[in-house]
N, CA, C and O atoms as a printed pandas DataFrame, in Angstrom:
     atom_number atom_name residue_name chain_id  residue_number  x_coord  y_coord  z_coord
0              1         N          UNK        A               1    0.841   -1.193    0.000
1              2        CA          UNK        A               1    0.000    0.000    0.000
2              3         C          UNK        A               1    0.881    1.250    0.000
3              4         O          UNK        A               1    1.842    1.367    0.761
4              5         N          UNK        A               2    0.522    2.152   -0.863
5              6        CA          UNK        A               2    1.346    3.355   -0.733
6              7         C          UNK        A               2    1.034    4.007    0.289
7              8         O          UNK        A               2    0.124    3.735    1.072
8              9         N          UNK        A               3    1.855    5.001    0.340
9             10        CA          UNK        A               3    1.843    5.985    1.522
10            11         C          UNK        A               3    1.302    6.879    1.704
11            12         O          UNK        A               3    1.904    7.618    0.925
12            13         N          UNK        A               4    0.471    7.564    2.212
13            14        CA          UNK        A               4   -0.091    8.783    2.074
14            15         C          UNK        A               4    0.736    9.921    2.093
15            16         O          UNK        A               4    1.463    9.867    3.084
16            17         N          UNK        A               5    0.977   11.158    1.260
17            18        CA          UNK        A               5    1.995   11.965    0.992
18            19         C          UNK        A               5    1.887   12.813    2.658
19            20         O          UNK        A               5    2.890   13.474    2.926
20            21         N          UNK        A               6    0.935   12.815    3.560
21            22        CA          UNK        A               6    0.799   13.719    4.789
22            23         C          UNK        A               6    1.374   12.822    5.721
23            24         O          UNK        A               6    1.439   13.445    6.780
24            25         N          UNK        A               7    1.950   11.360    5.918
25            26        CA          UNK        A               7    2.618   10.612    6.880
26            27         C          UNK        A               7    4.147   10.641    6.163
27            28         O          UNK        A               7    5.079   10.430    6.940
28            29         N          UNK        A               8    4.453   10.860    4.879
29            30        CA          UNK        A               8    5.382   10.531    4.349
30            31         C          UNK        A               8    6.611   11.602    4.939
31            32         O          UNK        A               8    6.368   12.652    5.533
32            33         N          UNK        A               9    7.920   11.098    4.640
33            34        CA          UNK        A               9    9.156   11.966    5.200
34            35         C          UNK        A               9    8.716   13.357    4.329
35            36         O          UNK        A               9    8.455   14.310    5.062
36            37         N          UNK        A              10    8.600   13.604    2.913
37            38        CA          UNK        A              10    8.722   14.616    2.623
38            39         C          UNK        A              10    7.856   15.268    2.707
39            40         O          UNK        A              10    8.055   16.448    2.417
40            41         N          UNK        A              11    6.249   14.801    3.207
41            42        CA          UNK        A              11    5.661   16.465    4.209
42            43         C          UNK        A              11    6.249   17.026    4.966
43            44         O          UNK        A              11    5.786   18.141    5.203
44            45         N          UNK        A              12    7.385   16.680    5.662
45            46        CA          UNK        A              12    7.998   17.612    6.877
46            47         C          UNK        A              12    8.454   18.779    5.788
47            48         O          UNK        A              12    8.005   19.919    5.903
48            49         N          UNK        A              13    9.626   18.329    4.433
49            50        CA          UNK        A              13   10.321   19.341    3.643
50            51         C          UNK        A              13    9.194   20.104    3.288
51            52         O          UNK        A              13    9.281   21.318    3.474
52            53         N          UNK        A              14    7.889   19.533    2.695
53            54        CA          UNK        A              14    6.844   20.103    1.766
54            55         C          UNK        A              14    6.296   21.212    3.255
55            56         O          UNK        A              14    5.937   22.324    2.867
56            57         N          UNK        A              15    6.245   21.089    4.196
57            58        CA          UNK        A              15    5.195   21.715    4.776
58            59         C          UNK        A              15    6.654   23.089    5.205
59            60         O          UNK        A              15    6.422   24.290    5.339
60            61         N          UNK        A              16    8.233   22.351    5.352
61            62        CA          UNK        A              16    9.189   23.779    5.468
62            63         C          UNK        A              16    9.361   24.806    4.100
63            64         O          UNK        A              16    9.827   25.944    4.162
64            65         N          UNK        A              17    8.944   24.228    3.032
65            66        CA          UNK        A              17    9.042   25.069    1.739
66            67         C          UNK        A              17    7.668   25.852    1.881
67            68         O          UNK        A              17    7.539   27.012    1.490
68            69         N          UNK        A              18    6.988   25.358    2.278
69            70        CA          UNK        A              18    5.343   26.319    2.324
70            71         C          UNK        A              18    5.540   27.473    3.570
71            72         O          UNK        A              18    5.008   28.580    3.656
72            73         N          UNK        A              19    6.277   26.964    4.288
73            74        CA          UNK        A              19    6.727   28.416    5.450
74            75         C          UNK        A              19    7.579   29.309    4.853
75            76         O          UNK        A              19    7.564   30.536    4.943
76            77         N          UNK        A              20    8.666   28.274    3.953
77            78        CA          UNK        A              20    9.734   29.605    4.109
78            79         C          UNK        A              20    9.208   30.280    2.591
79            80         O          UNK        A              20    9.990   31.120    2.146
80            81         N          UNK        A              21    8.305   30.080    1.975
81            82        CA          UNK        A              21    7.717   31.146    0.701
82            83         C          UNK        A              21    6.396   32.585    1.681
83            84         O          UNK        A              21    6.232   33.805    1.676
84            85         N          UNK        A              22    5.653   31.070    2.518
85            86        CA          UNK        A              22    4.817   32.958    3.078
86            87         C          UNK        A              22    5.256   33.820    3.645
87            88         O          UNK        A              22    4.883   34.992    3.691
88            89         N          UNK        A              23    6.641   32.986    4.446
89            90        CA          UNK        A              23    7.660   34.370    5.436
90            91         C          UNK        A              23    8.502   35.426    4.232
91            92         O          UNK        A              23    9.353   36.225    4.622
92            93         N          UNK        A              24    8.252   35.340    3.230
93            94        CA          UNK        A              24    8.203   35.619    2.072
94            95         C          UNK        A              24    7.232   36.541    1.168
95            96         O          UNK        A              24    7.543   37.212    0.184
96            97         N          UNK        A              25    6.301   36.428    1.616
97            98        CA          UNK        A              25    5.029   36.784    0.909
98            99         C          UNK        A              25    4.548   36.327   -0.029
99           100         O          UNK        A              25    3.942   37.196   -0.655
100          101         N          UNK        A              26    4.479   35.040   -0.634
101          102        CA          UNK        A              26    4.514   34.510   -1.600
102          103         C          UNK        A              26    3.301   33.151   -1.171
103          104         O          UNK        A              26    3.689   32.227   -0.456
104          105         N          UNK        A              27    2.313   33.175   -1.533
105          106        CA          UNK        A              27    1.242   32.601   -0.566
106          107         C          UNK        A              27    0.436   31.855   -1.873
107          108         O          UNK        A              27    0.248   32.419   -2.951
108          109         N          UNK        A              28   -0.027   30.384   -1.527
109          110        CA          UNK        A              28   -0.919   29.952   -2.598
110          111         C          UNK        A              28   -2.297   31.031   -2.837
111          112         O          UNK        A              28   -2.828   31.681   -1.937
112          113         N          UNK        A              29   -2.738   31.022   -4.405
113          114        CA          UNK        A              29   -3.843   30.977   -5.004
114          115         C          UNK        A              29   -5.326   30.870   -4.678
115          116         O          UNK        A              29   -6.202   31.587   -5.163
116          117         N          UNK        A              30   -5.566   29.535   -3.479
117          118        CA          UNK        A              30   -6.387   29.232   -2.959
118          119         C          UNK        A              30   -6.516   30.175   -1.160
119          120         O          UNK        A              30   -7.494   30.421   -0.454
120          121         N          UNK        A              31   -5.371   30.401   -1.027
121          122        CA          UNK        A              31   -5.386   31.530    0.131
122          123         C          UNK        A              31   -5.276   33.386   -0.373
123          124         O          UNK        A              31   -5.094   34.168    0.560
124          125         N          UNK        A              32   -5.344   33.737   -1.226
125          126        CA          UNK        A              32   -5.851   34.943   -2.214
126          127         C          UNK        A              32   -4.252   35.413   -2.532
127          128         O          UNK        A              32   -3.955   36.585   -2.763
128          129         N          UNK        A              33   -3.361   34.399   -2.507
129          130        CA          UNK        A              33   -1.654   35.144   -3.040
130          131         C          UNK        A              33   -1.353   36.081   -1.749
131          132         O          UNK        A              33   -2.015   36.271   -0.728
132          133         N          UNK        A              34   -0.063   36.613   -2.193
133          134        CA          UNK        A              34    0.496   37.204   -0.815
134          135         C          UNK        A              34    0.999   38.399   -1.320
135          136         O          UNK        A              34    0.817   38.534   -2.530
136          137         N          UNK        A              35    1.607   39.355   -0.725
137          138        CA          UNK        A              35    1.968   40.897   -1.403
138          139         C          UNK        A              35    3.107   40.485   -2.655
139          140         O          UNK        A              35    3.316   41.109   -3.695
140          141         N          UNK        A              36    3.777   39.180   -2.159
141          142        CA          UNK        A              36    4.815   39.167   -3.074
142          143         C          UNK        A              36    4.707   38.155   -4.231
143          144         O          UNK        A              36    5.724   37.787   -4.819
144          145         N          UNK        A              37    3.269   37.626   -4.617
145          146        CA          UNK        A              37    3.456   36.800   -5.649
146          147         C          UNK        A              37    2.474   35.229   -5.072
147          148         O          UNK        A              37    2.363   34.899   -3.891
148          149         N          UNK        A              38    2.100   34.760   -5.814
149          150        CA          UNK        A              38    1.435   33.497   -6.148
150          151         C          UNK        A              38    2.108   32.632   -5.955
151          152         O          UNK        A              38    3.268   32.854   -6.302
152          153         N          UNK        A              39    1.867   31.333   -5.384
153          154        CA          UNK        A              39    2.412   30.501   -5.171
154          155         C          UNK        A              39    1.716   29.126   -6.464
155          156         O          UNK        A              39    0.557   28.713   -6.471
156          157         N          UNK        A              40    2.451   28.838   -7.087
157          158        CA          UNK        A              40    1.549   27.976   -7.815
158          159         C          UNK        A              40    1.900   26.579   -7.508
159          160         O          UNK        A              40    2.992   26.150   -7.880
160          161         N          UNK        A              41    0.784   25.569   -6.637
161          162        CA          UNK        A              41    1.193   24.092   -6.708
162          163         C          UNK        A              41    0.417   22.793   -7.821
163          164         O          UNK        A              41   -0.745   22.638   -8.195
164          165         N          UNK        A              42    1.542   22.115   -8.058
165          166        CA          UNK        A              42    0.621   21.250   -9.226
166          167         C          UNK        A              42    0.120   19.979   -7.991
167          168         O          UNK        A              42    0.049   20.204   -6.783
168          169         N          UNK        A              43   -0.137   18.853   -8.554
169          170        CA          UNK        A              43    0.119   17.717   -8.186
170          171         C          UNK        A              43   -0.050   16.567   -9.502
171          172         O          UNK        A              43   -0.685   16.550  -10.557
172          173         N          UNK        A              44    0.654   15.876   -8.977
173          174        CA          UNK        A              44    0.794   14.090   -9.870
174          175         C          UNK        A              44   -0.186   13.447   -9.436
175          176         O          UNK        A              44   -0.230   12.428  -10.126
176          177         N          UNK        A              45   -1.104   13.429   -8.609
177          178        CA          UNK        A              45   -1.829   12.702   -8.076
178          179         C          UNK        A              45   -2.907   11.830   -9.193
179          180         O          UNK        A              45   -2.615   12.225  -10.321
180          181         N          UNK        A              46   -3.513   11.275   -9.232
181          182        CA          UNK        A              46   -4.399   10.269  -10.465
182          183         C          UNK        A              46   -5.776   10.935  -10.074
183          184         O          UNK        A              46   -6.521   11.160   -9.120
184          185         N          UNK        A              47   -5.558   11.181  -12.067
185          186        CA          UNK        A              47   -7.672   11.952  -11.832
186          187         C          UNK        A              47   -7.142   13.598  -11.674
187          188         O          UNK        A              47   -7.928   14.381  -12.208
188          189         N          UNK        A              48   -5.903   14.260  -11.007
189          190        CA          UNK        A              48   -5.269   15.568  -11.356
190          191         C          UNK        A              48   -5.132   15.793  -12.212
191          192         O          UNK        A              48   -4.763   14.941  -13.020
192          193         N          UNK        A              49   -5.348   17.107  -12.572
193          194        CA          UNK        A              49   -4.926   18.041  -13.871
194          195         C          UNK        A              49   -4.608   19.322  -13.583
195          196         O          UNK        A              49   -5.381   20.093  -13.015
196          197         N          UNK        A              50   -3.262   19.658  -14.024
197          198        CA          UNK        A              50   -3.280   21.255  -13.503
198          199         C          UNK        A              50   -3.825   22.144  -14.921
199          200         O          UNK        A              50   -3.473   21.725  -16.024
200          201         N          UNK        A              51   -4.764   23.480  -14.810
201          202        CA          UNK        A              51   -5.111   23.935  -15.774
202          203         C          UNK        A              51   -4.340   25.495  -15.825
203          204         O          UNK        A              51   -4.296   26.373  -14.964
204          205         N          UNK        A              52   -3.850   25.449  -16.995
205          206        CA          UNK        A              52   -2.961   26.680  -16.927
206          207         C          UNK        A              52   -3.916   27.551  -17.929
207          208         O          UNK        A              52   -4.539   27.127  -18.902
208          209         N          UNK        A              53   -3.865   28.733  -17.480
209          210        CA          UNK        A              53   -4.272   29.937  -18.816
210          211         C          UNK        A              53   -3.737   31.174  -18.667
211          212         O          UNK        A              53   -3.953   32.046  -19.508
């Protein structure tokens, strides 16, 4: 059985790259962006699609 990506080692890195961009200002899309820019995340996940325009 695979792993769920939120028990896995690299949520610890994934969740320190998401701090050190908002201490930043740089904030996802789905939280309204930050003074300094958009954060854009894809995923690989199955049944995902990222839609660009």
């Amino acid at each position: 059985m695979r792993a769920r990506l939120h028990h896995h080692p690299h949520a610890t890195r994934r969740q320190q790259r998401l701090k050190w961009y908002a201490e930043r200002g740089v904030l996802p899309e789905e939280d309204g962006g930050g003074p300094n820019g958009i954060l854009v995340r894809t995923s690989d996940e199955r049944g995902e699609r990222l839609l660009a325009t």
